[in-house]
BAFI-3210 file (N, C-alpha, C; in Angstrom, 3 decimals, decimal comma, padded with zeros to 6 digits):
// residues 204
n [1|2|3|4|5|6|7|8|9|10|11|12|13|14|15|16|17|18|19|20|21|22|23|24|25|26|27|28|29|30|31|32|33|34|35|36|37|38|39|40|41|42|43|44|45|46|47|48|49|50|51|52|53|54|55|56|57|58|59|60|61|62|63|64|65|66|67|68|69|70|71|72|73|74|75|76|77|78|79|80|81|82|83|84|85|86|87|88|89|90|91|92|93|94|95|96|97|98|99|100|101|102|103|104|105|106|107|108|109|110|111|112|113|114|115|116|117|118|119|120|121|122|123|124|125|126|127|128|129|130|131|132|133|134|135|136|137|138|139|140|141|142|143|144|145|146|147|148|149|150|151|152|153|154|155|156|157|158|159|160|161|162|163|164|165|166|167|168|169|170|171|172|173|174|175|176|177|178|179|180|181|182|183|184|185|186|187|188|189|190|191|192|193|194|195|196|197|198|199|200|201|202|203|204]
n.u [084,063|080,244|079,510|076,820|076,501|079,151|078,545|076,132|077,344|079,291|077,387|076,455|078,530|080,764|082,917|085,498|087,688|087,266|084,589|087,205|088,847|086,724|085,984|088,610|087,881|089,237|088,799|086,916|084,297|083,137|081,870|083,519|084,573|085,719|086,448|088,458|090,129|090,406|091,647|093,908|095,179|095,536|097,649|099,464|100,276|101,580|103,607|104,630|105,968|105,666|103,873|101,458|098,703|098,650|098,529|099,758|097,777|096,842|098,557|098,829|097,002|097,225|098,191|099,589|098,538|095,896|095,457|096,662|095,451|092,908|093,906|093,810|091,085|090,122|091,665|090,379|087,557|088,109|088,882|086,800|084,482|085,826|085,199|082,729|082,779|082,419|082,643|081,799|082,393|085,450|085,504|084,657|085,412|088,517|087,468|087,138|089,925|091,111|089,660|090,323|093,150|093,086|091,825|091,443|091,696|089,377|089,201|087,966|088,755|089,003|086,907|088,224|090,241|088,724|088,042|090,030|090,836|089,101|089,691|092,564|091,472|090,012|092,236|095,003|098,385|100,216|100,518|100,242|101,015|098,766|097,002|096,371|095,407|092,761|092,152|091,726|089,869|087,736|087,541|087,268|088,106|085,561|085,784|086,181|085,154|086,972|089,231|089,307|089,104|091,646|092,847|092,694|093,346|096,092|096,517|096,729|093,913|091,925|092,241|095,244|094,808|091,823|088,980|086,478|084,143|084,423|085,385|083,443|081,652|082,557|083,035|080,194|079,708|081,346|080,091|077,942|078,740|079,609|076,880|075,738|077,343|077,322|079,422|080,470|080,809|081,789|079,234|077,746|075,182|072,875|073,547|077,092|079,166|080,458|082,542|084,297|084,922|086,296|088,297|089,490|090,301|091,973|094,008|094,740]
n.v [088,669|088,933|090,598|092,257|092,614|093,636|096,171|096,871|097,626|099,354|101,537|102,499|102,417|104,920|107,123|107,690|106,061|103,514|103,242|102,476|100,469|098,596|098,444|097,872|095,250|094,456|093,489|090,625|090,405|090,038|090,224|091,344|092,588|095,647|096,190|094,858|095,950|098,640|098,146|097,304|099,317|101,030|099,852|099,719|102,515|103,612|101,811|102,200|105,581|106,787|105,523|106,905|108,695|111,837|114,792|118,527|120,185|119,157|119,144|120,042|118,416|115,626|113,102|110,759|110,317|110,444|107,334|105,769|105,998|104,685|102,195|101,599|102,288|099,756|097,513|097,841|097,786|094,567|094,161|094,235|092,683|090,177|090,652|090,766|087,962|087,332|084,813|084,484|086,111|086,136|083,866|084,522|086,746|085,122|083,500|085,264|086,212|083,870|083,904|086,250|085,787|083,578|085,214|086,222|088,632|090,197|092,361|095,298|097,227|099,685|100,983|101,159|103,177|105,450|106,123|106,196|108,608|110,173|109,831|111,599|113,896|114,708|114,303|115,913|114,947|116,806|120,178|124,161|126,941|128,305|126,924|125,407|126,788|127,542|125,110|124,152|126,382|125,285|126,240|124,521|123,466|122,053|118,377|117,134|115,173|114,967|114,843|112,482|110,698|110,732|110,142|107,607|106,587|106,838|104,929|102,710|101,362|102,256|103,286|104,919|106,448|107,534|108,012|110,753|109,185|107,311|108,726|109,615|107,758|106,505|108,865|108,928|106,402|107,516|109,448|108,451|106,756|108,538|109,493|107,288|106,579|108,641|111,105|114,108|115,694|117,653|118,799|116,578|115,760|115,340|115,865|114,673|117,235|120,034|120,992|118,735|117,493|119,399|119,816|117,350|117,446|119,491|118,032|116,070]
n.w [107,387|106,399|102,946|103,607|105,925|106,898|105,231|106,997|109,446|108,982|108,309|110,791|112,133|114,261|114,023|111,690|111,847|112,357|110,239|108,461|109,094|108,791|106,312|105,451|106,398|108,625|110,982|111,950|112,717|115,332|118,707|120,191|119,042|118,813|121,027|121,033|118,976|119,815|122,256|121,043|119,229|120,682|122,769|120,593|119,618|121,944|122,262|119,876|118,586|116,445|115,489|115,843|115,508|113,887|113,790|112,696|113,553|115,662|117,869|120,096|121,506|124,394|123,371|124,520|127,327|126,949|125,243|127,344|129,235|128,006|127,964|130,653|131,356|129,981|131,766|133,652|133,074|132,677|135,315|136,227|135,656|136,774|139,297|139,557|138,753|136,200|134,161|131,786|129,986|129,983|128,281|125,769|125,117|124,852|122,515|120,681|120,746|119,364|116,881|115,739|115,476|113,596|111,703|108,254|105,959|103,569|101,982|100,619|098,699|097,189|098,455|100,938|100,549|099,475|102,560|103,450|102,337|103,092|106,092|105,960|104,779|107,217|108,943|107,956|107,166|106,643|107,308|106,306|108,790|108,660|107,247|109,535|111,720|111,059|110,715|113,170|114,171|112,862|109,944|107,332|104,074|101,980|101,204|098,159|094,948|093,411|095,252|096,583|094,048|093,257|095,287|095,120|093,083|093,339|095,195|093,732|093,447|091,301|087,834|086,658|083,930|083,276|081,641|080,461|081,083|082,156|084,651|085,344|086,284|088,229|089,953|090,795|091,604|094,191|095,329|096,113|098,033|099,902|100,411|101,895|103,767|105,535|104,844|104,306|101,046|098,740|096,550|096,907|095,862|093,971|089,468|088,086|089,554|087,523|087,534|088,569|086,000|085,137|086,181|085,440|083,478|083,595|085,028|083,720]
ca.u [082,749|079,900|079,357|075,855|077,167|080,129|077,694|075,761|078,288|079,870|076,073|075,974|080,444|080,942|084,134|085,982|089,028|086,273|084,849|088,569|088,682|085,793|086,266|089,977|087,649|090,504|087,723|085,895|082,868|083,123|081,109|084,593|085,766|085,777|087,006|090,124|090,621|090,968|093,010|095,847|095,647|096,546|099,117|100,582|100,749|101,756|104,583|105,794|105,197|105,252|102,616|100,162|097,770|098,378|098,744|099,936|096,568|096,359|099,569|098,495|096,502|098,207|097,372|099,719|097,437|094,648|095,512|097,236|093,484|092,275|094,296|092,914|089,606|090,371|091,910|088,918|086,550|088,225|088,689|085,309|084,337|086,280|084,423|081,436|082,432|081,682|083,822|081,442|083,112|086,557|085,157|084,032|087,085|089,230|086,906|087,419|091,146|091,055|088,922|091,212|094,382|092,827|091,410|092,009|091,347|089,169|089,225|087,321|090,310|088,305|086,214|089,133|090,457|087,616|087,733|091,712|091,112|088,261|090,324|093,302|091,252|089,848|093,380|095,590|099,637|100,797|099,465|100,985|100,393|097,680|095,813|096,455|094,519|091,617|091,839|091,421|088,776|086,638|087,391|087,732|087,292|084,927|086,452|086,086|085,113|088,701|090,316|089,043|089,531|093,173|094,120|092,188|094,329|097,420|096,343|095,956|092,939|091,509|093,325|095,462|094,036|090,354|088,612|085,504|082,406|085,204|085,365|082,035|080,436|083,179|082,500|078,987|079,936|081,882|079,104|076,606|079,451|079,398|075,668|074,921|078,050|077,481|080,417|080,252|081,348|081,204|078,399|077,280|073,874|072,681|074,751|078,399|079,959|080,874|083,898|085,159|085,154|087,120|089,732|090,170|090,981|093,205|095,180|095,511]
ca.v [089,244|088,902|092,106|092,446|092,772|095,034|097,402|097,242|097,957|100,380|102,882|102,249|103,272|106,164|107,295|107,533|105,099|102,495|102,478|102,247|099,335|098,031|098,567|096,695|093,720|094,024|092,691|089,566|090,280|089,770|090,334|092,151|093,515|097,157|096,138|094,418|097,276|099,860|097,757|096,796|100,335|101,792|099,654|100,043|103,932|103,704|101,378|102,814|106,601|107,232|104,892|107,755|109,462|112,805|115,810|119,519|120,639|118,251|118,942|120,697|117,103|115,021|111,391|109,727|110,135|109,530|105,938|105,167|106,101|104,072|100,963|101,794|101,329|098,039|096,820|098,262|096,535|093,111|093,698|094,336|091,137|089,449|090,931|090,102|086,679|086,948|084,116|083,829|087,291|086,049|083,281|085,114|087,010|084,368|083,270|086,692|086,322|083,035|083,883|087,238|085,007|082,965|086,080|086,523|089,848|090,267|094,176|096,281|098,183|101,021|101,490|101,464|103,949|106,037|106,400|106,320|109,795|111,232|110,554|112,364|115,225|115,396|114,859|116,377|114,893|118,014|122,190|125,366|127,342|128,744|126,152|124,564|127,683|126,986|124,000|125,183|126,909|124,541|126,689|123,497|123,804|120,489|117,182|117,195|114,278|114,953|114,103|111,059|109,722|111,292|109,548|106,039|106,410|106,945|103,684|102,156|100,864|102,775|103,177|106,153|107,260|107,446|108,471|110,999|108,491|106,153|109,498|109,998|106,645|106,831|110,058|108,761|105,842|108,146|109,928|107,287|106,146|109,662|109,589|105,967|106,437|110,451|111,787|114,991|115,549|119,187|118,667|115,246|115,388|115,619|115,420|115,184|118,578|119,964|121,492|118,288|117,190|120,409|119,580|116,067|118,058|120,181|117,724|115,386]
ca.w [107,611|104,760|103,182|104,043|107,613|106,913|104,879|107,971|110,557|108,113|108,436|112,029|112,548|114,570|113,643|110,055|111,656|112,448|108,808|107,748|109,653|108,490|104,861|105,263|106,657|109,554|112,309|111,273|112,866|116,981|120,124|121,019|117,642|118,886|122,330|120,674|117,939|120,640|122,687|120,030|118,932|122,176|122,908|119,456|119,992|123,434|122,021|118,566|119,386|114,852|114,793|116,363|114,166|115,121|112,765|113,126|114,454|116,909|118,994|121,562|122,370|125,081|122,733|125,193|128,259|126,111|125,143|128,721|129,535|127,161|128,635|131,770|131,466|129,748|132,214|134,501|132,482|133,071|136,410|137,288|135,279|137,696|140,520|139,642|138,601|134,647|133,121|130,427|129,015|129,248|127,508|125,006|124,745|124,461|121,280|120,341|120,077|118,591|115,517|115,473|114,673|112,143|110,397|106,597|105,597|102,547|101,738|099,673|098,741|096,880|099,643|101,902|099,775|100,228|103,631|103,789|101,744|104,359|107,323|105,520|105,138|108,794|109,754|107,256|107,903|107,259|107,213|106,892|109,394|108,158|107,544|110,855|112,359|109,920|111,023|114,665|114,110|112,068|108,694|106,625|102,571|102,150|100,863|096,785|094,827|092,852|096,026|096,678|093,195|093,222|096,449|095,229|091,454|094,511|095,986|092,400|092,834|089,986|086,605|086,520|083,261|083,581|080,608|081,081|081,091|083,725|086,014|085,934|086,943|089,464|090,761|090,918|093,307|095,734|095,926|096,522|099,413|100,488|101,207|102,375|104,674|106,116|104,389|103,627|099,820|097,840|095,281|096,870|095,554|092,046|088,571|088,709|089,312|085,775|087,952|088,566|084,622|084,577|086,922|085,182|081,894|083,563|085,894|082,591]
c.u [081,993|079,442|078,062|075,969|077,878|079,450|076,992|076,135|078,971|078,699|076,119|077,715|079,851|081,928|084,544|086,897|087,912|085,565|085,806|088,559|087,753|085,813|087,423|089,662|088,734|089,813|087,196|084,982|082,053|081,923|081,884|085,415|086,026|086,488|088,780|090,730|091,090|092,193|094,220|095,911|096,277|097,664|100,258|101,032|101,774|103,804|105,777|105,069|104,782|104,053|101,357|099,804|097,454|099,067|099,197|098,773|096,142|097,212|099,225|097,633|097,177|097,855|098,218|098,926|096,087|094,579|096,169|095,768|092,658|092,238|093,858|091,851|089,198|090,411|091,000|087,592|086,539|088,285|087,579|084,115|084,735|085,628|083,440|081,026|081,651|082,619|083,099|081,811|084,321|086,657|084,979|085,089|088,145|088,565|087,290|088,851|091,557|090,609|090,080|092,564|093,989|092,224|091,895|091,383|090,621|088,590|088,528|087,981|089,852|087,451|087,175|090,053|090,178|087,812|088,980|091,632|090,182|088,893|091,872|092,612|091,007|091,415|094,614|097,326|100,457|100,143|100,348|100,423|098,734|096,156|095,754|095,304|093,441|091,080|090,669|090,222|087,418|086,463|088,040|086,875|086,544|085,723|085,663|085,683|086,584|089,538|090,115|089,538|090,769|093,730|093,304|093,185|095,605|097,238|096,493|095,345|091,725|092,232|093,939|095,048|092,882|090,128|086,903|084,579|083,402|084,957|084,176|081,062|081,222|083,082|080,809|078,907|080,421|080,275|077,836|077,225|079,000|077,891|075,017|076,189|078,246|078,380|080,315|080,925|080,843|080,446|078,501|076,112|073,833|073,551|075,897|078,377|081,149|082,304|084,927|086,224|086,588|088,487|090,512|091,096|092,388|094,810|095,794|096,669]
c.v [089,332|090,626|092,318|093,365|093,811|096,157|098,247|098,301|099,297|101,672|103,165|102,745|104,480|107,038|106,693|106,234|103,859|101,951|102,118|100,529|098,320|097,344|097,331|095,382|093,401|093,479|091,277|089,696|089,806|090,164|091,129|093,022|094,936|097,457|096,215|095,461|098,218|099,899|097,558|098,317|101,281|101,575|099,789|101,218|104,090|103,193|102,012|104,303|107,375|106,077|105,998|108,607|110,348|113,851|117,481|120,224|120,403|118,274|119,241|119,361|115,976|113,033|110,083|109,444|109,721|107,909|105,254|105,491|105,448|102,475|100,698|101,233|100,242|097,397|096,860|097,597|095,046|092,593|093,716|093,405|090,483|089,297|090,394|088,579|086,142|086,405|084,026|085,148|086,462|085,054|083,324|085,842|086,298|083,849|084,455|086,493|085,708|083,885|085,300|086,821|083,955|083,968|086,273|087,467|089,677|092,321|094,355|097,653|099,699|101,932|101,626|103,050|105,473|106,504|106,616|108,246|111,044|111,294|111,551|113,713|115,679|115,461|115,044|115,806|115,951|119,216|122,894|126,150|128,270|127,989|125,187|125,206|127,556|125,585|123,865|125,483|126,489|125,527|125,596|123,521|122,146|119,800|117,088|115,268|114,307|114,477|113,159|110,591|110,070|110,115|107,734|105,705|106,379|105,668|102,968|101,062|101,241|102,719|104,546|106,784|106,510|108,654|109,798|110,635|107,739|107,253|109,693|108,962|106,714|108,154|109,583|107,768|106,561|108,526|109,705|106,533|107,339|110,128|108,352|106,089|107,991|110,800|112,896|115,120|117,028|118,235|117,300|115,038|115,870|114,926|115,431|116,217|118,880|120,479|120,190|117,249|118,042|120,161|118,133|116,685|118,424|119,087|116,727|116,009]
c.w [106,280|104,622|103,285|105,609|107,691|106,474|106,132|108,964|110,050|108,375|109,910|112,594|113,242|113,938|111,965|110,305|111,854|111,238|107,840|107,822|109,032|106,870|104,291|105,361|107,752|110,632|111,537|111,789|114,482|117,876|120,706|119,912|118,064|120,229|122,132|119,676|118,946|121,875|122,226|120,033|119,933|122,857|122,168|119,269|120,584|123,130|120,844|118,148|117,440|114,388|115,534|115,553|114,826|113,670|113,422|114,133|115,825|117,567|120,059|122,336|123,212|124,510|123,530|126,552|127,435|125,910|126,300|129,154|129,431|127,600|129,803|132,218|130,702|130,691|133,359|134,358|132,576|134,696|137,342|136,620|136,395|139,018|140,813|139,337|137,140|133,649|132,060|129,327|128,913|128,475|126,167|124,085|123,821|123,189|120,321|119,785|119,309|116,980|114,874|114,393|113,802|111,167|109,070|106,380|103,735|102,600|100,959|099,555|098,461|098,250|100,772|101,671|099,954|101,651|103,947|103,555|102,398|105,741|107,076|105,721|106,300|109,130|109,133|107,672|108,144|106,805|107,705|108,221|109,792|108,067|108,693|112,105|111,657|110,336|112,565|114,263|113,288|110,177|107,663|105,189|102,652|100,982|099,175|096,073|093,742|093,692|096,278|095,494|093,273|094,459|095,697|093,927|092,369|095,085|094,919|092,593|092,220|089,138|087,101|085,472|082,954|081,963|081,093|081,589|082,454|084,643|086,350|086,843|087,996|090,619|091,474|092,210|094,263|096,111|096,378|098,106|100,436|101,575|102,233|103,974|105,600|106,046|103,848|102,567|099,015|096,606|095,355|096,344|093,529|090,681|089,105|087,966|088,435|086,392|088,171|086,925|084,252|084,994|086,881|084,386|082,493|084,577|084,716|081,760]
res [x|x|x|x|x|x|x|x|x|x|x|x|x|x|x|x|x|x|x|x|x|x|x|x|x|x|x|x|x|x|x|x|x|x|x|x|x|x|x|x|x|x|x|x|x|x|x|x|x|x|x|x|x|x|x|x|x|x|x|x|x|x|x|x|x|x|x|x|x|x|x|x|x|x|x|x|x|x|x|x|x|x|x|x|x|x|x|x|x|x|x|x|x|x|x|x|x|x|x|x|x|x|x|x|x|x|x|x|x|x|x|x|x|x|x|x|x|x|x|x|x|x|x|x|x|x|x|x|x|x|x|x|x|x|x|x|x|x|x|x|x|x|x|x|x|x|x|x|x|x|x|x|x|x|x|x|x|x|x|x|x|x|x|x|x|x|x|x|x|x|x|x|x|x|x|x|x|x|x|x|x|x|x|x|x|x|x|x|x|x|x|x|x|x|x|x|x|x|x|x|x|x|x|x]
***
């Protein structure tokens, strides 16, 4: 997908796992890309039950009816293609899967990065109990521009030692991602936040 396109598609995402997606370049750019994303992913749940993105907070959610749900009205959707006699979808489809299996992924690892480290925070792997109820209840401290660079230096694709003027222009892109992509970010607007200078010092 050219990035013109992915930028695009990236403002226009609903969902954080969708600009993940996006970011990885794991779609090339379909008529069905969002069809076939939600289909693999449901069967890949459905199938390998530690591949489900599911956190302390979220137990009480039944995520295997959800994606048996999900398959559902897939297969609801094709069969009422059928009904009506619309081969020029499974047509379409089938192009769909094609271009799928020749895909080559070109990533934008940082930016994957990025967004790897906002759906972490919405969905935390693990929380004391404490903050699981916090969670619950929408008492969530907001997403730092320290954590982002922390988890992108964890990915290394940043340096691990960043010098002040490096954290800063970097801080400066998150927070230019932050706004072009509706991420909320503590102290997204303006200079960078002299607190997070502080918390380079101190984690160095």
């Amino acid at each position: 997908m050219k990035n013109k396109e992915k930028h695009k598609r990236l403002s226009k995402a609903k969902t954080t796992i969708e600009q993940l997606a996006l970011a990885k370049d794991a779609m090339p750019g379909g008529r069905f890309d969002e069809v076939m994303a939600d289909a693999i992913l449901a069967l890949q749940v459905l199938k390998d039950p530690k591949a489900n993105i599911q956190c302390q907070h979220e137990r009480a959610f039944d995520w295997k009816t959800f994606y048996e749900k999900r398959l559902f009205n897939f297969g609801r959707w094709m069969a009422e293609a059928m009904e009506r006699g619309d081969s020029n979808l499974f047509r379409d489809l089938a192009e769909t899967i094609d271009t799928w299996r020749e895909h080559e992924p070109s990533p934008d690892k940082r930016l994957a990065a990025f967004f790897e480290a906002v759906r972490l925070h919405e969905s935390p792997p693990e929380l004391t109990p404490t903050q699981a109820q916090n969670y619950k209840a929408g008492k969530v401290s907001p997403l730092t521009v320290l954590e982002i660079i922390t988890h992108m230096q964890a990915k290394s694709v940043v340096p691990q030692n960043l010098d002040l003027d490096a954290y800063n222009n970097l801080a400066h892109t998150v927070r230019a991602w932050g706004k072009t992509y509706r991420v909320k970010i503590c102290g997204c607007s303006g200079r960078p936040n002299n607190r997070d200078a502080t918390e380079l010092k101190t984690k160095r």
